[in-house]
N, C-alpha and C positions, 0 to 999 in steps of 0.2 A: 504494500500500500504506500509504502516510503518513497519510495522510485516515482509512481506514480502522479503521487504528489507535485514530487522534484518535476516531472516534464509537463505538468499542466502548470505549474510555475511559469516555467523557461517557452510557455506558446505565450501565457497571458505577458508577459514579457515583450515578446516578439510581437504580438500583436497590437503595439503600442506604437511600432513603427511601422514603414513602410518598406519592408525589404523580403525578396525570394527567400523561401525557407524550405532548406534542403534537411532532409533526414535521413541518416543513415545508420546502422547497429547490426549486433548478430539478429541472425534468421529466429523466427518465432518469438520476437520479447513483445510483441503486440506493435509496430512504430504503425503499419495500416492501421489496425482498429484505433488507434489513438488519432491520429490523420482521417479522420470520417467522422470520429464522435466531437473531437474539439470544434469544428466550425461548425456544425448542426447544431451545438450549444451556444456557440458564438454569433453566427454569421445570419445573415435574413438570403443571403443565398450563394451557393456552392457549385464553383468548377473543379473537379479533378482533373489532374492528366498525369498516369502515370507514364513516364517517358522510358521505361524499361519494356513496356508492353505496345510502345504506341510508336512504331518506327519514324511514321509521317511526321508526328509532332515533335519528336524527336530529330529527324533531319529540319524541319522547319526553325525550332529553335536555336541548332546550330547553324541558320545560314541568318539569325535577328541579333541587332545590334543592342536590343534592348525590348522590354515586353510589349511594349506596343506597336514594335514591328511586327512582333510576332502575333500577336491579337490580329490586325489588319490584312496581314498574309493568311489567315485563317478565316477568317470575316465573312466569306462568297459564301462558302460551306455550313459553317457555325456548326465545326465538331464538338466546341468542349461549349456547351449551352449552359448555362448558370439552371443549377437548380432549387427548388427551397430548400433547404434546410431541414 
């Protein structure tokens, strides 16, 4: 429950600013189920993109200078739609 604590800390933290937030850790400590349930409690509305599973958006993000190219280059389509929460 300690841990737990500690990384809902370290988002309300982060979510204080405006910056990408990358996570990473060993396999199975929960970093998804925590990544799903912190903005559903936070946010009024949720894009995911996991870039490990999502070639396109993963090549697309390496070829953006920053996130609103990448939004824009994405935009025709509207792969990653905002959803409630």
């Amino acid at each position: 429950m300690f841990l737990k604590r500690k990384v809902l800390l370290e988002l309300e933290n982060w979510k204080k600013g405006n910056k990408a937030l990358l996570v990473k850790g060993s396999r199975q400590v929960g970093k998804t189920y925590i990544i799903n349930k912190f903005p559903k409690d936070n946010f009024e509305n949720v894009s995911y993109i996991n870039f490990a599973t999502n070639q396109k958006a993963a090549a697309s993000i390496a070829n953006s200078s920053n996130y609103k190219d990448f939004l824009s280059s994405n935009q025709q389509e509207d792969p990653y739609p905002l959803s409630k929460a």
